[in-house]
DSSP file (Angstrom, degrees, kcal/mol; ACC not computed):
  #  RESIDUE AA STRUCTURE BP1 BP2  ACC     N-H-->O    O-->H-N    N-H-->O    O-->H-N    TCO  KAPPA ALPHA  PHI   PSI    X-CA   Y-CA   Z-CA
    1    1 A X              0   0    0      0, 0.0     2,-0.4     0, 0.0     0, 0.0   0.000 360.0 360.0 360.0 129.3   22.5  105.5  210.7
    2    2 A X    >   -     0   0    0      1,-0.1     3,-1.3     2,-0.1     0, 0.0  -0.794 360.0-134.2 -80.3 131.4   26.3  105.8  211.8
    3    3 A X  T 3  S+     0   0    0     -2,-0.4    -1,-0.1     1,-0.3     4,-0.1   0.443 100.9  63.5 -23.5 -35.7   27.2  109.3  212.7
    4    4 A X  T 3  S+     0   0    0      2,-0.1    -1,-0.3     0, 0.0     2,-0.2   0.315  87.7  84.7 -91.5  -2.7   30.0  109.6  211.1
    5    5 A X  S <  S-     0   0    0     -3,-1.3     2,-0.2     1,-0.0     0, 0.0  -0.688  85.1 -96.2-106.5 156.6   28.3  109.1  207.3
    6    6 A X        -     0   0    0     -2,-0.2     2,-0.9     1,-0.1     3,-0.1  -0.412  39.0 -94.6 -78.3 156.9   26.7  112.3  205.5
    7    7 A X     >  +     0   0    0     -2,-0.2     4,-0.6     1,-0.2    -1,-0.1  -0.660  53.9 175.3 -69.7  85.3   23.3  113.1  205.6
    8    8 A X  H  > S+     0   0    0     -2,-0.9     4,-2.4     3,-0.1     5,-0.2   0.821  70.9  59.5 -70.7 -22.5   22.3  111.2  202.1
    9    9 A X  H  > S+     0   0    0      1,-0.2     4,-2.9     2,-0.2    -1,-0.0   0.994 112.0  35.5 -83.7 -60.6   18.7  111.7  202.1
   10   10 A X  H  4 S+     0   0    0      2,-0.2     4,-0.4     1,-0.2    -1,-0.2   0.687 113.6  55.1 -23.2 -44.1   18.7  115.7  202.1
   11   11 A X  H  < S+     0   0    0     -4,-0.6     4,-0.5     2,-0.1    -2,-0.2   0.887 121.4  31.1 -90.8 -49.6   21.8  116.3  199.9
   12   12 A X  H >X S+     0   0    0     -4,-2.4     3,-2.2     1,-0.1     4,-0.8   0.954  96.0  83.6 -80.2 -18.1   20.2  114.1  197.1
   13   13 A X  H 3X S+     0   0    0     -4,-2.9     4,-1.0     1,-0.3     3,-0.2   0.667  91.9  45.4 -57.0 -25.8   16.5  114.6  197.4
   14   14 A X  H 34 S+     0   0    0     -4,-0.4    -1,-0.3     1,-0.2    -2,-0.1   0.817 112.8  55.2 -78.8 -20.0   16.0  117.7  195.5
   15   15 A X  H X> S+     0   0    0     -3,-2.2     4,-1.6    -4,-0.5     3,-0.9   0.737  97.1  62.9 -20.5 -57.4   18.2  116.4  192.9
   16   16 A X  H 3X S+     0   0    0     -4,-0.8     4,-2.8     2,-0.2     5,-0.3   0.812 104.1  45.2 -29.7 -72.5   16.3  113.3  192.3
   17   17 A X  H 3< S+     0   0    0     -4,-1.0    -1,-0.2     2,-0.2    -2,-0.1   0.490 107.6  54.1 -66.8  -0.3   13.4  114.7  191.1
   18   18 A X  H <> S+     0   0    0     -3,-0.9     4,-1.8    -4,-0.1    -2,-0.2   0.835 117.4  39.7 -94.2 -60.2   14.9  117.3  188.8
   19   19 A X  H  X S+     0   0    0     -4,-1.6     4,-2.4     1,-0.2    -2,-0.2   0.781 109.1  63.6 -74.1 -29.1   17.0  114.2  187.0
   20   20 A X  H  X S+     0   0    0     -4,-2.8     4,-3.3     2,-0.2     5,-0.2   0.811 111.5  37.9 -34.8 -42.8   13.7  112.0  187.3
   21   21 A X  H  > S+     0   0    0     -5,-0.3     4,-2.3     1,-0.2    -2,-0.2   0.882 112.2  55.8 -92.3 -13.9   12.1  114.6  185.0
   22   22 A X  H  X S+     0   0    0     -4,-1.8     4,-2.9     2,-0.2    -1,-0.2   0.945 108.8  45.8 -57.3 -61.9   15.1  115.1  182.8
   23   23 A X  H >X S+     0   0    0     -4,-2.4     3,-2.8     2,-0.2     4,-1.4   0.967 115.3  51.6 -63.7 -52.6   15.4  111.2  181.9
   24   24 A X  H >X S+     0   0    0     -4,-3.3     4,-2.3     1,-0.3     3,-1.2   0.911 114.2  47.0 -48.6 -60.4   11.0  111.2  181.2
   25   25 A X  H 3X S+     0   0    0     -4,-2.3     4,-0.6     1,-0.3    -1,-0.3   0.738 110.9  44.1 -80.2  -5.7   11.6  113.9  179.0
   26   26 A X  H <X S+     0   0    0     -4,-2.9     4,-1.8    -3,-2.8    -1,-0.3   0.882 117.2  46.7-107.3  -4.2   14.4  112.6  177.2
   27   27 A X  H <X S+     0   0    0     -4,-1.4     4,-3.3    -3,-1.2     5,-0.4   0.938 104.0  61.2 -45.7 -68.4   12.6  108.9  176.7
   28   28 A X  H >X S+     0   0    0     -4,-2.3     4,-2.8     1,-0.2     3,-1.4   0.909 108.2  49.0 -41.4 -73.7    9.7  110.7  175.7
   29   29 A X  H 3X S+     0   0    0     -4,-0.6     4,-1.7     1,-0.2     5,-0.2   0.890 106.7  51.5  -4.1 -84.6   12.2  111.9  172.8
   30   30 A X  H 3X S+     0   0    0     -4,-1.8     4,-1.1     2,-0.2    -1,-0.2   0.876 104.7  50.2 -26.2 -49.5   13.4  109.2  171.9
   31   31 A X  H XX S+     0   0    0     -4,-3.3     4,-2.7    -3,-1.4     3,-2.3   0.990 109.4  57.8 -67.4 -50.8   10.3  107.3  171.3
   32   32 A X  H 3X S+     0   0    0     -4,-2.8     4,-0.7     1,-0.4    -1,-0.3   0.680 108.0  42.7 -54.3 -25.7    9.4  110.2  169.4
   33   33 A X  H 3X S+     0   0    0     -4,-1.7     4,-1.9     2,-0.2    -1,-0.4   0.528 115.8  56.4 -90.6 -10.6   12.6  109.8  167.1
   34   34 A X  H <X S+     0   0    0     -3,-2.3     4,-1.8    -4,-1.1    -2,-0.2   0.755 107.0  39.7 -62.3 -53.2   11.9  106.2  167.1
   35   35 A X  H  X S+     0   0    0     -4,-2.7     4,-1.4     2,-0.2     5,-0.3   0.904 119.2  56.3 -91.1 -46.4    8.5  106.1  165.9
   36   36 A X  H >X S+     0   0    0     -4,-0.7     4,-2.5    -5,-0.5     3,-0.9   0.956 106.1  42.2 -36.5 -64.5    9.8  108.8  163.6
   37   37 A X  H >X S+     0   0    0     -4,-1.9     3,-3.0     1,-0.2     4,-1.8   0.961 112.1  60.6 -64.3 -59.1   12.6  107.2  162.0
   38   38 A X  H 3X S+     0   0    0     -4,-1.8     4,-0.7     1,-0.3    -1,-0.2   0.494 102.2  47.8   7.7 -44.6   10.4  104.3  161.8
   39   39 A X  H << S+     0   0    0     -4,-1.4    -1,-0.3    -3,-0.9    -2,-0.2   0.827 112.1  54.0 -87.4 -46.2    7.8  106.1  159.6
   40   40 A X  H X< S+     0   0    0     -3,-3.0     3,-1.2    -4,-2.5    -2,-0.2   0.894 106.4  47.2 -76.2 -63.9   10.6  107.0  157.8
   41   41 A X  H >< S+     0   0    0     -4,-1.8     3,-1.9     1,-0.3     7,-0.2   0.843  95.1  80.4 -44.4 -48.7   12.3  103.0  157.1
   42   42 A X  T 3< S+     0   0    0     -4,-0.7    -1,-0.3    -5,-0.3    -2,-0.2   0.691  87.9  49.0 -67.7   1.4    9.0  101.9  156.1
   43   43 A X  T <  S+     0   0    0     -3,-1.2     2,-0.2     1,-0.1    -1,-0.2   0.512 119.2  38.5 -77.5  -7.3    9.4  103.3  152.7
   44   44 A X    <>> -     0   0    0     -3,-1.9     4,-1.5    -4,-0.2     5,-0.7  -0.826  58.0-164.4-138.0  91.4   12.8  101.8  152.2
   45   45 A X  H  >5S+     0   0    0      1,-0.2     4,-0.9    -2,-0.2     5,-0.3   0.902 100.4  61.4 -50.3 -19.6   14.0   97.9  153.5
   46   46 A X  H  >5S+     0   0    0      1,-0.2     4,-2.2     3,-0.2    -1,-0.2   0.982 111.3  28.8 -72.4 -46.2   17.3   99.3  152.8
   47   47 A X  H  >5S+     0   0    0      2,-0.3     4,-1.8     1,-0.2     5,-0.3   0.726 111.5  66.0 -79.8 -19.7   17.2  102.2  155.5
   48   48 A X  H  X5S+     0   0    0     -4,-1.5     4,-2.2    -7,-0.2     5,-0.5   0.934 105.3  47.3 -79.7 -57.3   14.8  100.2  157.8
   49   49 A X  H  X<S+     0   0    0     -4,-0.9     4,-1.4    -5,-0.7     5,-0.3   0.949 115.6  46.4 -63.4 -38.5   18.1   97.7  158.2
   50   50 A X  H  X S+     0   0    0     -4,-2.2     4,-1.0    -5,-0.3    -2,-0.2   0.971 112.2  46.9 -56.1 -50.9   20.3  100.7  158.8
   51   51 A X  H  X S+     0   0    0     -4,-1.8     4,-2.0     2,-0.3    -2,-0.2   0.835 118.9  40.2 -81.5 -56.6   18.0  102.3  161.2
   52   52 A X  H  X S+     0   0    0     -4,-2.2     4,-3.4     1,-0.4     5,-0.4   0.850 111.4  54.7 -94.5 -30.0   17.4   98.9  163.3
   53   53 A X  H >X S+     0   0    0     -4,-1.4     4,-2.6    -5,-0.5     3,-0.9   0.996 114.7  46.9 -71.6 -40.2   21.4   97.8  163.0
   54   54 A X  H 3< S+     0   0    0     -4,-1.0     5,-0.6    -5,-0.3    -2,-0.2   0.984 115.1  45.4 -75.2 -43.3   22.0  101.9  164.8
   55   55 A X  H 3< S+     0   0    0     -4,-2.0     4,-0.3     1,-0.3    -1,-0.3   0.917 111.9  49.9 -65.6 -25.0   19.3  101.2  167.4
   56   56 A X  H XX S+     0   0    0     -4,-3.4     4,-1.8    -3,-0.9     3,-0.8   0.946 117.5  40.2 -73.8 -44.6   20.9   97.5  168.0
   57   57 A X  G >< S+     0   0    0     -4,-2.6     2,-3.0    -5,-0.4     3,-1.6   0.536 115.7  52.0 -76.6 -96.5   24.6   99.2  168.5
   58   58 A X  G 34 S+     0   0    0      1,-0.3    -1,-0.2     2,-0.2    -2,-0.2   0.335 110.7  55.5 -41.2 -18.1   23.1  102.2  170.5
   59   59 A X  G <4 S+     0   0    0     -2,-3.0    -1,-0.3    -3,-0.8    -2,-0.2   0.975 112.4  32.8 -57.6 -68.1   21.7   99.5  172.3
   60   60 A X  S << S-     0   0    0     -4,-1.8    -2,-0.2    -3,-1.6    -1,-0.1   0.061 113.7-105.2 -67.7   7.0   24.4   97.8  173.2
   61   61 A X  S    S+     0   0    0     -4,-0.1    -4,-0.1    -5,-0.1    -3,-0.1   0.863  83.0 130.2  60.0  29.8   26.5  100.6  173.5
   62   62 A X        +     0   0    0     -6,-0.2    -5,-0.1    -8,-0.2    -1,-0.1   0.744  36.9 118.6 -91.4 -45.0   28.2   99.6  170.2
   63   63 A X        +     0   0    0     -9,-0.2     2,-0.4    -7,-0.1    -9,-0.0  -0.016  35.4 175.0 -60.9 120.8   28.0  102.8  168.7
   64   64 A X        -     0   0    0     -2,-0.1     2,-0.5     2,-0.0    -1,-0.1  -0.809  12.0-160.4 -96.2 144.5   30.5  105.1  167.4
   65   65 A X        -     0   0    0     -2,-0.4     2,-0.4     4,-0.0     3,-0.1  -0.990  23.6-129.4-146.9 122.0   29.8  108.4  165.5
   66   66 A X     >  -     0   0    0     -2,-0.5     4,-0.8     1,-0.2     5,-0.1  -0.626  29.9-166.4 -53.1 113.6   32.5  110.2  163.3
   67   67 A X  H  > S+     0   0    0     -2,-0.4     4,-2.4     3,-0.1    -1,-0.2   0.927  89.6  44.7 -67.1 -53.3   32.0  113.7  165.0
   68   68 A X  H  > S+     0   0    0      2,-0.3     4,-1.1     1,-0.2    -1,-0.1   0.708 117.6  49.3-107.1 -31.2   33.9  115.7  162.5
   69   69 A X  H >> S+     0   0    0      2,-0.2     4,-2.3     3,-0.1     3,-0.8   0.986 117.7  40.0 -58.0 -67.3   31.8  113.3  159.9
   70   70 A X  H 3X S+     0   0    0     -4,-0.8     4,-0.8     1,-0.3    -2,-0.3   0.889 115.7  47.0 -42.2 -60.6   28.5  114.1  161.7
   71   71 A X  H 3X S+     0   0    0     -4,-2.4     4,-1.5     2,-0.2    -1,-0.3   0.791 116.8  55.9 -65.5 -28.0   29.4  117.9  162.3
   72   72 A X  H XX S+     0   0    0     -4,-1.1     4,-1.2    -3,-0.8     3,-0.9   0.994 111.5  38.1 -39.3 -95.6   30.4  117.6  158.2
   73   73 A X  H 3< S+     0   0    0     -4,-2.3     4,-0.3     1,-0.2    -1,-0.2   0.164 111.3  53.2 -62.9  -2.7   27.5  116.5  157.2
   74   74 A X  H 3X S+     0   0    0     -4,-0.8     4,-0.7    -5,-0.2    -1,-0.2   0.747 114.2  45.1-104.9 -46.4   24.9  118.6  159.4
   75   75 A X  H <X S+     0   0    0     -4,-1.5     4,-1.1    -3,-0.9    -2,-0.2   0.881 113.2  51.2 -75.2 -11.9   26.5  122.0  158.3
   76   76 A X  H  X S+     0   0    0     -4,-1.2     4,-2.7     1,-0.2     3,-0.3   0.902 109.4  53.8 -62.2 -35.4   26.7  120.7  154.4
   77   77 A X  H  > S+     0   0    0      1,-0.3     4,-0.6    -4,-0.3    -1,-0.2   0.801 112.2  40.6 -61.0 -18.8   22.9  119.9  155.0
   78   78 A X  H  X S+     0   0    0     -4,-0.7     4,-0.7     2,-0.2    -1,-0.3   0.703 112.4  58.7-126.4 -27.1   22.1  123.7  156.2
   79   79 A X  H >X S+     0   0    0     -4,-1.1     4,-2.7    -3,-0.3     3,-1.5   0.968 113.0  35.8 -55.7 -65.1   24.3  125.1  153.6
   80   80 A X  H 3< S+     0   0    0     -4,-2.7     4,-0.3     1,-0.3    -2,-0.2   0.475 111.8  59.3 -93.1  20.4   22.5  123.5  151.0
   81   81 A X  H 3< S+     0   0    0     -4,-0.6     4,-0.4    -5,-0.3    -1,-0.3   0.577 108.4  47.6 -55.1 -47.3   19.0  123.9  152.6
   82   82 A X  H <X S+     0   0    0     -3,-1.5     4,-0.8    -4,-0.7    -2,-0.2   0.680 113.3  48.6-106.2 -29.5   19.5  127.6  152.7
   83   83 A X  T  < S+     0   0    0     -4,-2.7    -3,-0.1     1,-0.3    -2,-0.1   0.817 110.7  51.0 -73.9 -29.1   20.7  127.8  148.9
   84   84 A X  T  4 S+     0   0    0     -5,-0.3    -1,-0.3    -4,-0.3    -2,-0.2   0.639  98.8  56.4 -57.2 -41.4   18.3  126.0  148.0
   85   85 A X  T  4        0   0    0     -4,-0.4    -2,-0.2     1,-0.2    -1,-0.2   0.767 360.0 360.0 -93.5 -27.1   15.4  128.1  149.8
   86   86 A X     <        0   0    0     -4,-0.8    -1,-0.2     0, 0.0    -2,-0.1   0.144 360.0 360.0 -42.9 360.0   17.0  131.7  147.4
């Protein structure tokens, strides 16, 4: 170890295991939206190609998502969720 270098093992190690358990729990997630949408695509070839072309760009870091689309469409969805439920 040179003297002059920071102490790395100290400064990350309680870190490390905190972000270890972050990334399981947000794979576990995933899968879980995975097998989800999945369940969801086998009733439809059309959606089942949609679903797999998102997973290929998200794969590849392809993907782009209209926020203002996305943010659109999630508060129309809960509007008419709620009007619906009256």
């Amino acid at each position: 170890m040179n003297v002059n270098e920071p102490k790395r093992a100290s400064a990350g190690s309680s870190a490390a295991p905190a972000r270890a358990r972050q990334s399981s729990e947000e794979d576990f997630h995933l899968a879980e939206l995975v097998r989800s949408l999945r369940s969801l695509a086998a009733e439809s070839p059309e959606r089942q190609a949609k679903i797999e072309g998102l997973m290929r760009a998200y794969a590849t870091s392809d993907l782009h998502v209209d926020a203002e689309a996305t943010a659109s469409a999630i508060i129309d969805d809960a509007v008419i969720r709620r009007s619906t439920r009256r």
